[in-house]
C-alpha positions as CSV (number, residue, x, y, z in Angstrom):
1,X,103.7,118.0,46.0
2,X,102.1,116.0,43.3
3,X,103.1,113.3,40.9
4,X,103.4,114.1,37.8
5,X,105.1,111.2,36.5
6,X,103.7,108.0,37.2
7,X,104.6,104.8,35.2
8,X,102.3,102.7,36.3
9,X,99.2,103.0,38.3
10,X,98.4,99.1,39.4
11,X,96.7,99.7,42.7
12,X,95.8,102.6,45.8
13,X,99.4,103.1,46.8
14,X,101.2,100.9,44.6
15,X,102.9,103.3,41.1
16,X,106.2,103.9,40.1
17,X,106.3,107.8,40.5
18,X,109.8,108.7,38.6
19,X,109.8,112.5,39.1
20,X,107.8,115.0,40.5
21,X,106.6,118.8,40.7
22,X,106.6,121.0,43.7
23,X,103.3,122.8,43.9
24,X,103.9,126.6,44.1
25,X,107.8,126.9,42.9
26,X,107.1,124.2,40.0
27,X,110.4,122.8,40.7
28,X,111.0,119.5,39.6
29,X,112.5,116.4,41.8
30,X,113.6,113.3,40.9
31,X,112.8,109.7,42.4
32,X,115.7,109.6,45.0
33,X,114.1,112.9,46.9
34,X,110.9,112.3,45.8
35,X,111.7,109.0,47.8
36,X,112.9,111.0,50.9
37,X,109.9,113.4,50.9
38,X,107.1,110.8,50.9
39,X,109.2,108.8,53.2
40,X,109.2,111.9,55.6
41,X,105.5,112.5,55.2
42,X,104.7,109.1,56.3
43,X,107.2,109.3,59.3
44,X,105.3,112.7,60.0
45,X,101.6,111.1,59.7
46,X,103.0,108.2,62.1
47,X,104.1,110.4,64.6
48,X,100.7,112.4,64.9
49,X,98.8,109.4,65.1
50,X,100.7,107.5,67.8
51,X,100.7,111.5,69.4
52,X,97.6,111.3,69.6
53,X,96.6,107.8,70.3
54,X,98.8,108.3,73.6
55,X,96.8,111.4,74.8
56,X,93.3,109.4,74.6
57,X,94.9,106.0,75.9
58,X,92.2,106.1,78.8
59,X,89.1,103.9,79.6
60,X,87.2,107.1,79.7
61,X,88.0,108.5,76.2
62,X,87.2,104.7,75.1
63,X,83.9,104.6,76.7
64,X,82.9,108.1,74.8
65,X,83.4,106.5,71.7
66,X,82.0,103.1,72.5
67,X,78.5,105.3,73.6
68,X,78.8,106.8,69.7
69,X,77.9,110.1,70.6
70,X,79.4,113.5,71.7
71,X,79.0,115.8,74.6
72,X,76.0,117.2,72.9
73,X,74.3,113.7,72.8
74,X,75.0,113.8,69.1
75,X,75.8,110.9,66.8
76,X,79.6,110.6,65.5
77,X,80.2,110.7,62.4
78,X,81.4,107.8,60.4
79,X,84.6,108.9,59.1
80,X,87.3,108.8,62.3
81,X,88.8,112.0,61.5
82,X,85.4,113.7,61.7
83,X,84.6,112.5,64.9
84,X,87.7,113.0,66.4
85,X,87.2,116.5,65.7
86,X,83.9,116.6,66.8
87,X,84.9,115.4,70.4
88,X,87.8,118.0,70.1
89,X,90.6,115.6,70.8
90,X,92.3,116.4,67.0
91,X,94.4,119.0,69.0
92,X,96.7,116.7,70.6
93,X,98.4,115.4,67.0
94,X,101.4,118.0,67.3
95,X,103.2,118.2,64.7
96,X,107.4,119.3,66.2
97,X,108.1,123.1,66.4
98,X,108.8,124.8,62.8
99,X,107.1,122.4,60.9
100,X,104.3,123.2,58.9
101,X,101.4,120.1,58.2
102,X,98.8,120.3,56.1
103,X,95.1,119.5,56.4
104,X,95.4,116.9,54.5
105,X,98.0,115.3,56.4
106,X,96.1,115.6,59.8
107,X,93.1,114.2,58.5
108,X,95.0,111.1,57.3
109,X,96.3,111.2,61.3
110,X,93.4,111.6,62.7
111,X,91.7,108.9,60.4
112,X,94.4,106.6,61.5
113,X,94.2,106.9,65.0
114,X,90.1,105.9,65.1
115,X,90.1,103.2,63.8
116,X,93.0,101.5,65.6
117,X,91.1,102.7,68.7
118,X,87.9,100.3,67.8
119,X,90.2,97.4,67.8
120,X,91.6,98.7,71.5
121,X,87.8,98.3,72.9
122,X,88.3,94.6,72.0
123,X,91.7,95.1,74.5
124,X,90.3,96.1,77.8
125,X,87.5,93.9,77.2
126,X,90.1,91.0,77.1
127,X,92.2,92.9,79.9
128,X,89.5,92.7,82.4
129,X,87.8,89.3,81.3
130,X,84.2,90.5,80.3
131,X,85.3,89.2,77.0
132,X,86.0,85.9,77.9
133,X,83.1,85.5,79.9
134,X,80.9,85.6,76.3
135,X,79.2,83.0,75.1
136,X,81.4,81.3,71.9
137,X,78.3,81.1,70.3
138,X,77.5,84.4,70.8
139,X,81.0,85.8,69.8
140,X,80.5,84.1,66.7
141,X,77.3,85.0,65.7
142,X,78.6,89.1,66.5
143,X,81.6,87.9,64.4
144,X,79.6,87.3,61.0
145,X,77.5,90.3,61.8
146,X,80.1,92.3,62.2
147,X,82.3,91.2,58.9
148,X,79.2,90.8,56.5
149,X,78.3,94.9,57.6
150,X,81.8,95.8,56.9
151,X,82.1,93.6,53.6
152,X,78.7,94.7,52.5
153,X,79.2,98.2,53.4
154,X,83.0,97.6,51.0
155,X,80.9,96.4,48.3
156,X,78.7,98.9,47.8
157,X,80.5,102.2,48.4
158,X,83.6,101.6,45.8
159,X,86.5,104.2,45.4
160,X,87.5,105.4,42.0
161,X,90.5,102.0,42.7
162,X,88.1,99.3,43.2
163,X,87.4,98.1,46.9
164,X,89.7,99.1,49.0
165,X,89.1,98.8,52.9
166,X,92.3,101.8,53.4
167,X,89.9,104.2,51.7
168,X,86.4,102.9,52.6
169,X,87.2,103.9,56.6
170,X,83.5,102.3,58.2
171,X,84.0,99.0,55.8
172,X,87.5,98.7,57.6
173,X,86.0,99.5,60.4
174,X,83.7,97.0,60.8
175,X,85.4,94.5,59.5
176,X,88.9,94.6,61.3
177,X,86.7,94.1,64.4
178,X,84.7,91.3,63.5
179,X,88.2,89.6,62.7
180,X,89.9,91.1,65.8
181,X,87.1,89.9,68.2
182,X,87.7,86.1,67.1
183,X,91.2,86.2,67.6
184,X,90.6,87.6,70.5
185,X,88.2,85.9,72.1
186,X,89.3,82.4,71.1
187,X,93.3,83.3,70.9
188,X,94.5,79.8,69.2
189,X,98.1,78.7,71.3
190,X,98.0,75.6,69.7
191,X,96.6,73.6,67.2
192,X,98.5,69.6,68.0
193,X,96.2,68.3,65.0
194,X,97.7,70.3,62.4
195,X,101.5,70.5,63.2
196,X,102.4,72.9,60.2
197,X,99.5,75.1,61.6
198,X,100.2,74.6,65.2
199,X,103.9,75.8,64.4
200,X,102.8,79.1,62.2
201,X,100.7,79.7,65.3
202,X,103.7,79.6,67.6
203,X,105.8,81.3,65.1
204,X,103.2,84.5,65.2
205,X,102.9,84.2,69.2
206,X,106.6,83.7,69.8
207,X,107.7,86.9,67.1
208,X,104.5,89.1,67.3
209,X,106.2,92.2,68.4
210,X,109.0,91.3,65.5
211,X,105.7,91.2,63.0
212,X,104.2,94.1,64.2
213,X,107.3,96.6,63.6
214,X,108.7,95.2,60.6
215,X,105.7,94.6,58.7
216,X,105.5,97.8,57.1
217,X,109.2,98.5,56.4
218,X,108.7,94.8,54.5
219,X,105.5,96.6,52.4
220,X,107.5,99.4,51.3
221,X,110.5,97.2,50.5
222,X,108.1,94.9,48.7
223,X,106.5,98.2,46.9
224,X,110.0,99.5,46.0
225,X,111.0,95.9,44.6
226,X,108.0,95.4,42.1
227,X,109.1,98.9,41.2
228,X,112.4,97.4,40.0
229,X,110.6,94.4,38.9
230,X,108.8,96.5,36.0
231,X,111.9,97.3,34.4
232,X,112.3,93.9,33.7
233,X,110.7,92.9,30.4
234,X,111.4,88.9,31.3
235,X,109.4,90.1,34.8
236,X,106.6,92.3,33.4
237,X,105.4,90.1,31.0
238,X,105.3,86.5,33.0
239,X,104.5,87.8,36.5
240,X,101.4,89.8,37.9
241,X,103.3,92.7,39.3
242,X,99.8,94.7,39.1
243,X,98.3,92.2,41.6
244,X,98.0,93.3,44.7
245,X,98.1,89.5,45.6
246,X,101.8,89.6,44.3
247,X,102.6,92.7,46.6
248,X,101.0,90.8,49.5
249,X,102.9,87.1,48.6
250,X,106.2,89.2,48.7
251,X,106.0,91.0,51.5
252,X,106.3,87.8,53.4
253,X,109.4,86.4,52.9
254,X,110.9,90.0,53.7
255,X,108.9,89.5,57.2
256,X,110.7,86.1,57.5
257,X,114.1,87.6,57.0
258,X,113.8,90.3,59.6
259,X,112.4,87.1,62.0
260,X,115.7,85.4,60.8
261,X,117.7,89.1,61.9
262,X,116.4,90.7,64.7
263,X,113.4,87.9,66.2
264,X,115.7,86.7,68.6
265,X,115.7,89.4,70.4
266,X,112.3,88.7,71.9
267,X,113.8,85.8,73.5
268,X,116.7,88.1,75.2
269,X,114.0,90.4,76.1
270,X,112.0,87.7,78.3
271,X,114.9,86.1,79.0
272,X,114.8,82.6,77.1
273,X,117.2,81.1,75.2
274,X,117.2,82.6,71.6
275,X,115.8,80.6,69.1
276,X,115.9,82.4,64.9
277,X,113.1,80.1,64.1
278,X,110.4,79.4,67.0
279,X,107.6,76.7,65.9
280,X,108.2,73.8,67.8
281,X,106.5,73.6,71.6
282,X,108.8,74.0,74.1
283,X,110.1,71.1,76.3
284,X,108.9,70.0,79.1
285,X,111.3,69.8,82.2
286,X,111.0,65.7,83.4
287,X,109.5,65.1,86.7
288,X,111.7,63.8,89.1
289,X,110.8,60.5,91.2
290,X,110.2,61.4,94.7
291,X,113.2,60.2,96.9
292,X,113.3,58.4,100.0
293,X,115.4,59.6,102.7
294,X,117.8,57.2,103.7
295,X,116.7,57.2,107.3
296,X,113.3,56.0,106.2
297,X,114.1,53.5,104.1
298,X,116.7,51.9,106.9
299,X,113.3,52.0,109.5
300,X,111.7,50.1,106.9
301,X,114.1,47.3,106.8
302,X,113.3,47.3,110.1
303,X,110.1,47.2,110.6
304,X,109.4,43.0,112.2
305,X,107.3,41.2,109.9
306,X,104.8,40.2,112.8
307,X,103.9,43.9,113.3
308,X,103.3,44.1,109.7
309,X,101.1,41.3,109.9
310,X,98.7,42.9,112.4
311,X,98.5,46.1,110.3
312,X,97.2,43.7,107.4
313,X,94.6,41.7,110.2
314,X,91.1,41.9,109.8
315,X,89.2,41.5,112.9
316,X,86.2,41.3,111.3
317,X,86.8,37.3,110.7
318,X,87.3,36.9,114.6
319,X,84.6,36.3,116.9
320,X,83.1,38.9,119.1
321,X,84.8,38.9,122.7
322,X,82.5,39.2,125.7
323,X,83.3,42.4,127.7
């Protein structure tokens, strides 16, 4: 299906398509079910990636692509979906019985799934400690290797849309693990000397699950709102609605309102008392005094003061005795 009508192209995947054309019958659709079909296509491409992200979720399949090569002894290829194909493993990303996905569609799958799976190296690493066990200086230093590569790689190799890491897969690459192995090698709980900080940092601990499912349904809220912002002439003139800097400031406080809706239920889920808004450290239980039994305190009451008196002697002021 392509988009014939597009009102504004401001960035990659941010226009405001108001009718389309169906390639083959040239029938035309309007923005409600053009809504519904892209909405379904993205639904579809999730649902081959996690397909197939499940059927390599091994240490084995993680070690072949941490060695970089294939069966042959080749090297991968850069682009994810080309390598997955390489090492055959593109056949798992099913699509359900009677429907009909294009190449195109795969490929975006496929692309998808390898570079998640770089950042679940960084994972078992942390899972079985060899992580930890780095030096800090050395994490560091592998760090800024890592995210100067993938922003110098960014830099040089722009799309037709200006640099974008979503189209530049080995840019993204790179960089989403430099950034991934600090966070997870040094994993911040909390920061006391910067209380607004400290609490973001429990607020993203305490509601990363929360984050992590509702993030996107906030970027296609956010997407669909600037939409509605552009028919605005008060709006279009005095804010940015072609940043992507706007897009990424508003999708925010959507993330904050579905912590406010449904971030509770984290706390149900490990069974602590719900809190909508968790930033603050929790408290600590107070330590209870040890109490004496009454049966020892009585025997000490009666304890004569003379035998006390010879625990507290010190014979080393006395004489010697002669045997």
């Amino acid at each position: 299906m392509g988009v014939v009508g597009v009102g504004r192209l401001v960035a990659t995947a941010t226009c405001s398509a108001f009718r389309g054309v169906v390639e083959g019958s040239g029938e035309q659709v309007g923005q409600r079910l053009l809504l519904e079909r892209v909405s379904f296509l993205a639904s579809l491409c999730q649902e081959l990636t996690w397909s197939l992200v499940a059927s390599r979720w091994d240490e084995a399949s993680l070690d072949v692509l941490a060695a970089g090569v294939d069966g042959r002894g080749e090297k991968l290829p850069s682009k994810g979906w080309m390598a997955l194909r390489r090492l055959g493993w593109a056949g798992a990303a099913a699509p359900a019985e009677g429907v009909y996905v294009s190449d195109r569609v795969r490929r975006a799958a496929e692309e998808y799934a390898a570079r998640t799976r770089a950042c679940w190296l960084l994972g078992f690493a942390h899972q079985d400690g060899s992580l930890d066990a780095l030096r800090a200086r050395s994490v560091c230093a592998a760090s800024a290797l890592l995210l100067a590569a993938g922003g110098w790689f960014t830099f040089t190799h722009p799309t037709d849309e200006g640099y974008d890491l979503g189209s530049i897969p080995l840019g993204q690459a790179l960089w989403s693990l430099g950034f991934v192995l600090l966070l997870m090698r040094f994993r911040p709980r909390s920061l006391p000397r910067w209380p607004w900080l400290d609490g973001l940092v429990r607020l993203f601990n305490a509601r990363a699950v929360t984050i992590y499912l509702w993030h996107e349904v906030a970027l296609i809220l956010a997407v669909a709102l600037t939409d509605r912002m552009w028919q605005v002439p008060f709006l279009e003139q005095y804010l940015p609605l072609g940043s992507d800097w706007f897009l990424f400031l508003l999708v925010w406080p959507l993330i904050a309102a579905a912590i406010l809706a449904v971030g509770w239920t984290e706390d149900l889920a490990s069974r602590k008392r719900p809190h909508p808004w968790p930033t603050k450290p929790p408290k600590k239980a107070p330590v209870a005094a040890p109490v004496r039994s009454s049966a020892a305190a009585e025997n000490a009451a009666r304890t004569p003061a003379r035998k006390v008196a010879d625990c507290m002697h010190d014979d080393s002021q006395e004489p010697a005795r002669r045997p």
